[in-house]
C-alpha positions as CSV (number, residue, x, y, z in Angstrom):
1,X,98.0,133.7,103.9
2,X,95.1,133.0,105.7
3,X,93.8,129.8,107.3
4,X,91.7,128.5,105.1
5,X,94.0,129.4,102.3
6,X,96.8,127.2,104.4
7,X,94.3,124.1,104.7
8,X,93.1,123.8,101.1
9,X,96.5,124.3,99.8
10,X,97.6,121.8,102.1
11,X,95.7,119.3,100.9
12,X,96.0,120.0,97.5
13,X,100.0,119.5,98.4
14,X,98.9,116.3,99.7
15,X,97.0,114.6,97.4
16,X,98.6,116.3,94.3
17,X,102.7,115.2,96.1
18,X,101.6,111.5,95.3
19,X,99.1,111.0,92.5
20,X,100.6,111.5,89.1
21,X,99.4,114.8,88.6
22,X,102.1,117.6,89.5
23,X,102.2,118.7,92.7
24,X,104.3,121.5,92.4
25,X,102.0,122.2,89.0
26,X,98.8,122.5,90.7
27,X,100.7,125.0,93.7
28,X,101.7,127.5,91.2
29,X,98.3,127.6,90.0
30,X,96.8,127.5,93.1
31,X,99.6,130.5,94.0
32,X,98.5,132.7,91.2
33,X,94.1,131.9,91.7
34,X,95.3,132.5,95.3
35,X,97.3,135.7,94.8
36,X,100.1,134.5,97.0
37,X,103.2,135.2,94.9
38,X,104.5,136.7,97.8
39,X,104.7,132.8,99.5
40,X,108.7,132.1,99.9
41,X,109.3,128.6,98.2
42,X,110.3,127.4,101.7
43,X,106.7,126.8,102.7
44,X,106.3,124.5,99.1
45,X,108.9,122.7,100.9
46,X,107.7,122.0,103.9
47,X,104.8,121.1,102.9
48,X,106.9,118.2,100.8
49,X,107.9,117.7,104.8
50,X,104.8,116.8,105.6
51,X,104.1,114.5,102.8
52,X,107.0,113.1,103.4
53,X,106.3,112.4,106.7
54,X,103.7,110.0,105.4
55,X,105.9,108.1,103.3
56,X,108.4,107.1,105.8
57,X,105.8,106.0,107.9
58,X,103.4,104.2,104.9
59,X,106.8,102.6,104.2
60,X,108.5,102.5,107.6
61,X,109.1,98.6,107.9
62,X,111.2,98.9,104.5
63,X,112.9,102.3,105.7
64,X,113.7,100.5,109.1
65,X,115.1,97.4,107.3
66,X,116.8,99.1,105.2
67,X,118.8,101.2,107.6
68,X,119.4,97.8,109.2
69,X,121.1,97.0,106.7
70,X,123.2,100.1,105.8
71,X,124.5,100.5,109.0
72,X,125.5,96.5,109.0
73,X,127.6,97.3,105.9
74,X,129.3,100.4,107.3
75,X,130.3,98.4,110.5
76,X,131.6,95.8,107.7
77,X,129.9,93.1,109.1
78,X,129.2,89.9,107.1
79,X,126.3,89.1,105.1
80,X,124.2,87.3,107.6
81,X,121.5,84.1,106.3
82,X,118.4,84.9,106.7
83,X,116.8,83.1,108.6
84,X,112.9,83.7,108.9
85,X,110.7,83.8,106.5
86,X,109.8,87.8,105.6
87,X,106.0,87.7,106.0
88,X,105.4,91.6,104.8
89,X,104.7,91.5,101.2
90,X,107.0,95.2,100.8
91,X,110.2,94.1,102.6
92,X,109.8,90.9,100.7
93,X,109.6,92.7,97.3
94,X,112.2,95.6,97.8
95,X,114.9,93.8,100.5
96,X,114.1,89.8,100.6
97,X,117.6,89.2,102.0
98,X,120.5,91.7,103.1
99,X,122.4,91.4,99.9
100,X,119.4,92.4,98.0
101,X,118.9,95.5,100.4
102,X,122.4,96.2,100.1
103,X,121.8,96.5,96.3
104,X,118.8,98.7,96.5
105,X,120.3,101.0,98.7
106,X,123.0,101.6,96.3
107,X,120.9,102.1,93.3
108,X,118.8,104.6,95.6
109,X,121.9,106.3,95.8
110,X,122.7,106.3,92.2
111,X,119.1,107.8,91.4
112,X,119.4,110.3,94.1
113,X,123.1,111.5,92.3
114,X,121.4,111.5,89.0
115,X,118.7,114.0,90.3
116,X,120.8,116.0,92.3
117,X,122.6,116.8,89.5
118,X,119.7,117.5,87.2
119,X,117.4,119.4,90.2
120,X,121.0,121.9,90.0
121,X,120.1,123.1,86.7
122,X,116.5,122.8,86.9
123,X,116.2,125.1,90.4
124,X,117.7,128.1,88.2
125,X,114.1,127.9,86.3
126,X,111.7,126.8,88.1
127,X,110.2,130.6,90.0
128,X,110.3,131.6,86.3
129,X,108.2,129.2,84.3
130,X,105.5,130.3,83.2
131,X,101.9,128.9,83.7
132,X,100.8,127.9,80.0
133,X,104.3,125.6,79.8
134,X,103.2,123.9,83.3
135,X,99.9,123.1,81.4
136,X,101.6,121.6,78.8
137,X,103.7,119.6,81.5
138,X,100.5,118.1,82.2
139,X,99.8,116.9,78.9
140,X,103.5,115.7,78.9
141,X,102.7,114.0,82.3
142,X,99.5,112.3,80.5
143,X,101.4,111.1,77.9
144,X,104.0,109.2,79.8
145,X,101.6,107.9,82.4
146,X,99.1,106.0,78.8
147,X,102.5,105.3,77.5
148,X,104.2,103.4,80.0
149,X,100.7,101.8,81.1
150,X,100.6,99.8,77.7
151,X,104.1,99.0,77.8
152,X,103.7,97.4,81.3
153,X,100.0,95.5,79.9
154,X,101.8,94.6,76.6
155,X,104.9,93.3,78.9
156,X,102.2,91.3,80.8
157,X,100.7,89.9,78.1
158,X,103.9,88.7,76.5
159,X,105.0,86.9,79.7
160,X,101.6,85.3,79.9
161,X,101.9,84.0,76.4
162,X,105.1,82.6,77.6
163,X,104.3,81.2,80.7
164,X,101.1,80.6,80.9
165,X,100.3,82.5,84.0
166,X,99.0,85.7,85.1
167,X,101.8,88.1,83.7
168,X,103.2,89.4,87.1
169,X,107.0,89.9,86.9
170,X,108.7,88.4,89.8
171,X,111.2,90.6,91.3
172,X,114.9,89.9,90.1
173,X,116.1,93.6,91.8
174,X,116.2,97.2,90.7
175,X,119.5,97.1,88.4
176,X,121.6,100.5,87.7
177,X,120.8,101.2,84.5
178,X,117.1,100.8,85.9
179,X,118.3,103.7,88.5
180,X,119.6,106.1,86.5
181,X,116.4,105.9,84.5
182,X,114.5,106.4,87.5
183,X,116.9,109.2,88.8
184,X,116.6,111.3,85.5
185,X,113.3,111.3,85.1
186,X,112.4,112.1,88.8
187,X,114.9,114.8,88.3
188,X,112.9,116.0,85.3
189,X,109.7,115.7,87.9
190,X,111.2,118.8,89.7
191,X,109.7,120.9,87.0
192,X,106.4,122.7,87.4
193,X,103.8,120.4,85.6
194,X,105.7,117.0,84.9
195,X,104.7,114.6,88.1
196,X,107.4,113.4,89.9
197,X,105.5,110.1,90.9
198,X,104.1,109.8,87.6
199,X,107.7,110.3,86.1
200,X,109.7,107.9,88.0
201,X,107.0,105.3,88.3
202,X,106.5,105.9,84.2
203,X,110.5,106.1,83.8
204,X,110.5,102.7,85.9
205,X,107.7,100.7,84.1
206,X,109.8,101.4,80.5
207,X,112.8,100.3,82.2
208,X,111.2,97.2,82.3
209,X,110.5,97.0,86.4
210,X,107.4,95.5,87.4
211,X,104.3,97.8,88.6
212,X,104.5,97.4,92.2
213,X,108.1,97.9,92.4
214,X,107.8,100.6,90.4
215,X,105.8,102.6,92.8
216,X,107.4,101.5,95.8
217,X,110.7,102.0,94.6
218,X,109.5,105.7,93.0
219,X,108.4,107.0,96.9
220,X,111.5,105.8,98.0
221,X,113.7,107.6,95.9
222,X,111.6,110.8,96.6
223,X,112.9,111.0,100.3
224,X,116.2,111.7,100.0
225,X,115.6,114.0,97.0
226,X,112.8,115.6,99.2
227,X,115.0,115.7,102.3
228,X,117.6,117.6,99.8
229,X,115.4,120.4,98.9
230,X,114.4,121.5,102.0
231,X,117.7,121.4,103.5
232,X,118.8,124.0,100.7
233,X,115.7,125.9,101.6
234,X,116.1,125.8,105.2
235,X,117.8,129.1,105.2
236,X,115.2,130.7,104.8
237,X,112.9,129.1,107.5
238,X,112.1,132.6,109.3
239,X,111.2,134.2,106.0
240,X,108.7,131.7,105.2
241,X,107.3,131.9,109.4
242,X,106.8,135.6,108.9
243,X,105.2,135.4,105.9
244,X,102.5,133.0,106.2
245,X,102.0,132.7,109.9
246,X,103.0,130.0,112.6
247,X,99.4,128.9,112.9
248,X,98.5,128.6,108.8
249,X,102.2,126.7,108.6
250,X,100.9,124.4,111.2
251,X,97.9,123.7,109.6
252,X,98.5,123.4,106.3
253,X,101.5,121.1,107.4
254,X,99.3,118.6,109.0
255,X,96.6,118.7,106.1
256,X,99.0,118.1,103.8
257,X,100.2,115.1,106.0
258,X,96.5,113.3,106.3
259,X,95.6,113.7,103.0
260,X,98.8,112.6,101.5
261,X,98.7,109.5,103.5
262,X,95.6,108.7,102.0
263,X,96.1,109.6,98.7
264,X,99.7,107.5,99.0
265,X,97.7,104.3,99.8
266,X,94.9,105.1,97.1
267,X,97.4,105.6,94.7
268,X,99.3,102.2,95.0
269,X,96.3,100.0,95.2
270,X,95.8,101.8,91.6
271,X,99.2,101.1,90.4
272,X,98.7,97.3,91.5
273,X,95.7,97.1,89.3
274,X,97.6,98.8,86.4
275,X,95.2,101.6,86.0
276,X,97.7,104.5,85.6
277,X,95.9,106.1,82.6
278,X,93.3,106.8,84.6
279,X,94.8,110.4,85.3
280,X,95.1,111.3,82.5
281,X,91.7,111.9,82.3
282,X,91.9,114.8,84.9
283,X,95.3,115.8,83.4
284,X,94.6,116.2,79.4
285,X,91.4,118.7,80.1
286,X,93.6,120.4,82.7
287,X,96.0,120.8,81.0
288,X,93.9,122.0,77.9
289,X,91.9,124.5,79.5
290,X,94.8,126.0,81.5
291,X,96.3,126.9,78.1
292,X,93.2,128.4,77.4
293,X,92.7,130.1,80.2
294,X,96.5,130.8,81.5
């Protein structure tokens, strides 16, 4: 691989990992324009690394509460009042008091299960899927990401109607069945073509969480199932350094990083405004000229 190869495929990791569009879709592609089959899936993973990277730190304060929290619990400590006021608009959505973080963590557990178990079977065929059914995984991907964004305006709507405001659910806390919706269809992300974001944040809107929720709660279910993979792949870690090169690993790791920052905080300024279906405009033609070329 060379260097230039490493950088653009690092930021197509980047921006692809968070926007609703497949990232692990538009690598195999990029893989076969690129003639790299010969890239061990290792360096996919670190790549994730990298993005990941960017959503612990895009989301650090909640991460950092939230281990607060956990480790309180273990050491069986007592619920403690809180007593400031949480200023930061994230903490204050996803953990407003220690019993609610308390809750989230376990239903982040409970979606990470449900993936694990579905990412088991799904890792026996993902090398061996071919490139016209990733295409059509992006016309599935387009179709979840219209579908849910209608549910969530009609859901909107209704609550106006009711209560003669803006629409905006107030947060009343991700519930399990909630999780388990998220965890299956971020474990049906895994496969080539279907977004993982646009999955999970699609699974969550039908579920009945509110958009912004929704995509926080979505990037913070994908560390831990990120964190999963490349721990399984890490066997292979001097494969993947002697077949792409310390230097292009390097680079396309920190590519991946910036752009996937940005992309991140792009992405949920869009999911604020409700604008999900937007992709799909880049995804239905994708997806339809890949089948015709692929």
């Amino acid at each position: 691989m060379t260097i230039l190869q490493s950088i653009l495929v690092g930021a197509l990791q980047g921006v692809t990992e968070f926007l609703p569009v497949s990232s692990s879709g538009h690598l195999a592609l990029a893989k076969h324009l690129f003639q790299m089959g010969d890239v061990p899936p290792l360096f996919d993973i670190m790549l994730h690394m990298a993005t990941l990277l960017a959503v612990v730190i895009y989301f650090r304060k909640v991460i950092g509460r939230l281990f607060m929290i956990l480790f309180r619990a273990i050491g069986r400590k007592e619920v403690p009042m809180d007593s400031k006021p949480i200023t930061d608009a994230k903490i204050a959505t996803l953990a407003p008091n220690e019993q609610a973080g308390r809750s989230l963590i376990i239903m982040v557990i409970i979606s990470t299960v449900v993936t694990g178990a579905i990412g088991i079977v799904t890792s026996k065929v993902i090398t061996r899927i071919p490139l016209t059914h990733i295409c059509i995984g992006f016309l599935i991907t387009a179709g979840l990401l219209v579908a849910s964004s209608i549910a969530d305006k009609h859901r909107c709507l209704d609550r106006a109607a009711m209560n003669g405001a803006s629409g905006e659910q107030h947060l009343t806390g991700i519930n399990w069945r909630q999780a388990l919706v998220v965890g299956f269809a971020q474990g049906i992300g895994t496969l080539p073509g279907i977004s993982r974001s646009g999955a999970t944040i699609s699974g969550a809107l039908f579920s009945g969480v509110d958009r912004s929720t929704a995509g926080d709660y979505s990037f913070i279910v994908a560390i831990p199932a990120i964190l999963g993979a490349f721990l399984l792949e890490l066997k292979d870690l001097e494969i993947v350094a002697g077949a792409v090169g310390l230097i292009p690993l390097v680079l396309g790791c920190v590519t991946a990083f910036v752009s996937g920052y940005l992309a991140l905080a792009w992405l949920m300024n869009i999911i604020n405004r409700g604008h999900l279906e937007w992709f799909a405009l880049y995804l239905v033609p994708a997806g339809i000229l890949g089948l015709i070329f692929f």
